[in-house]
C-alpha positions, 0 to 999 in steps of 0.5 A: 602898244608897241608892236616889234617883230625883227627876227634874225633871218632879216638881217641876212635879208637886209644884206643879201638885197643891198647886194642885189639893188645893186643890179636892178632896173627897178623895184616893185614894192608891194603895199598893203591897200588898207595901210599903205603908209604902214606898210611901207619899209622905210628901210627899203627906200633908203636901200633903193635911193632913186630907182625907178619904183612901181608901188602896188597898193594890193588886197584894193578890194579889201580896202576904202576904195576912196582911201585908196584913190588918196593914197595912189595921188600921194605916191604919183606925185612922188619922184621916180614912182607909178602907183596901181591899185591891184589885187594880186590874184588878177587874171593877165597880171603880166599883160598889165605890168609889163608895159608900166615896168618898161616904161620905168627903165626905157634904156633896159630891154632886150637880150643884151640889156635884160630888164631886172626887177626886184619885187619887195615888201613887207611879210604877208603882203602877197608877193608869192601871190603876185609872182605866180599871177605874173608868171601864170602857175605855182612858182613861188610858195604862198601862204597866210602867214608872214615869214614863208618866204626865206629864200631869194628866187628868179623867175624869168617873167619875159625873154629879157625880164628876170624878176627877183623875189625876196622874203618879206622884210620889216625894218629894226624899229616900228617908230610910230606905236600907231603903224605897229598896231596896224601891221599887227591888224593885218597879220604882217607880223608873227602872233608872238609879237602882240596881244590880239586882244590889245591889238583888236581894242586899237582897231576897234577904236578906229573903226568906232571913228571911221566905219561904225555902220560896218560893225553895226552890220556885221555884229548886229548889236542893236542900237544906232550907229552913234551908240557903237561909236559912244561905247568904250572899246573894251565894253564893244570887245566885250559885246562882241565876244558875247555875241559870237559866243567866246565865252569862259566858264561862268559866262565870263567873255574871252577878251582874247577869243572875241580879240581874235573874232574881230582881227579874223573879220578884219582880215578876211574882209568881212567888215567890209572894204577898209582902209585904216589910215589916210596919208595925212593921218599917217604922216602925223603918226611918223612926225609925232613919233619923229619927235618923241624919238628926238626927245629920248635920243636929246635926254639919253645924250644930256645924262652923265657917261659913267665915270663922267663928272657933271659940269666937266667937260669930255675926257677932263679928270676932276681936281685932284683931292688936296689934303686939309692945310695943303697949299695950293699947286703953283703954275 
């Protein structure tokens, strides 16, 4: 399905950071451990260039603790970057970051050189969260729900160290169908952009895959774990909802109840710890997307401009019409 969520207030956001990136040392980009790839703003790595990045990969303790240690090789490897496993709740926060921050700026420090910081994410990623564990008290609004943050802070995290927080920003266009859906499953955009029974169907259908002993135990459906991944997932959804009893009249499920049951344990980690891409399966997502997206830009490009003949060429009028018996014009 094709998850798009970009309200309004985002392009002031997109502005108002590429004003800011233009005084910052480095950037903090927060990621959500269960799909980092997905969560991951292509738009904010191109408005950072090459700044020093630290990618956090937090919620680690909802996700595929073998998955995450792929995913923090990936980015290490990467140029300018340090990646951490983090939760954003964890005690001493500041004692943790702030030497690895330092590092990534070593010219920036002291009161004539402050250290300046972005911290950046997707919505719902926990960037509150963080800020307040860093800070140790209540200093930023936090909330399960993308979109609290409207507003650009300060907050001063040392005497030479300003950390800026920013609203959640997602980017124009999701290009791979599959990333929308995962930013879907982990409520990082708003209910009105998809249809949590469409969305629970995609998940499932991937934890049929990767975790089907984790549904077995949490559903407690019967059978083996090779039965749950045989099952088609609309008949899964289907026994599921049965089971945690979102039922209409009749005794009719309620796909959209037992939709919104699955997401729910999704996100609260009561499936367990998982993590739903890889960055090889992430980076066949984008180049398969890459290429449908060449594919519909090349035909859109071939169709005749209004008011275009085909086979003349730009900006060339068609012959003028000659009337019958008319001789032709002389050079």
């Amino acid at each position: 399905m094709g998850v798009q969520w970009f309200p309004g207030h985002m392009h002031a956001t997109v502005r108002a950071l590429r004003e800011r990136l233009k005084a910052i040392d480095v950037v903090i980009e927060l990621l959500d451990a269960r799909a980092p790839g997905s969560s991951a703003n292509p738009l904010l790595a191109e408005l950072v260039g090459a700044r020093p990045v630290l990618k956090l990969l937090n919620k680690e303790d909802l996700a595929d603790p073998a998955r995450t240690a792929e995913w923090l090789a990936h980015y290490e490897a990467q140029p300018h970057t340090r990646a951490l496993a983090w939760r954003a709740s964890t005690p001493g926060a500041a004692r943790v970051l702030l030497p690895v921050l330092r590092q990534l700026a070593p010219h920036r420090g002291g009161m004539v050189k402050p250290l300046r910081v972005l911290v950046a994410g997707i919505p719902n990623v926990g960037k509150s969260t963080l800020i307040n564990a860093l800070l140790g008290r209540r200093a930023a609004k936090a909330a399960d729900e993308p979109g609290v943050t409207r507003q650009e802070q300060r907050v001063t995290l040392a005497d030479d160290v300003y950390l800026y927080d920013t609203p959640g920003l997602l980017w124009p266009k999701i290009l791979a169908p599959e990333s929308g859906d995962c930013l879907a499953a982990l409520g990082s955009v708003g209910r009105n952009a998809y249809d949590e029974e469409a969305v629970a169907l995609v998940l499932l259908s991937w934890l049929q895959r990767d975790y089907a002993a984790a549904l077995q135990a949490r559903y407690r459906l019967g059978g083996s774990v090779a039965d749950i991944q045989a099952m088609p997932a609309d008949a899964l959804l289907q026994a599921i909802g049965r089971r945690r009893g979102a039922l209409l009249p009749g005794g009719r499920i309620d796909g959209h109840k037992a939709g919104e049951a699955v997401l729910a344990d999704f996100r609260s980690g009561a499936l367990g710890r998982i993590t739903l891409e890889t960055p090889q399966r992430f980076a066949a997502w984008l180049q398969t997307a890459q290429a449908a997206e060449a594919q519909r830009a090349a035909a859109r490009a071939s169709r005749p401009r209004r008011g275009r003949v085909p086979g003349l060429a730009p900006n060339t009028a068609p012959p003028a019409p000659q009337s019958e018996g008319a001789a032709p014009a002389s050079d």
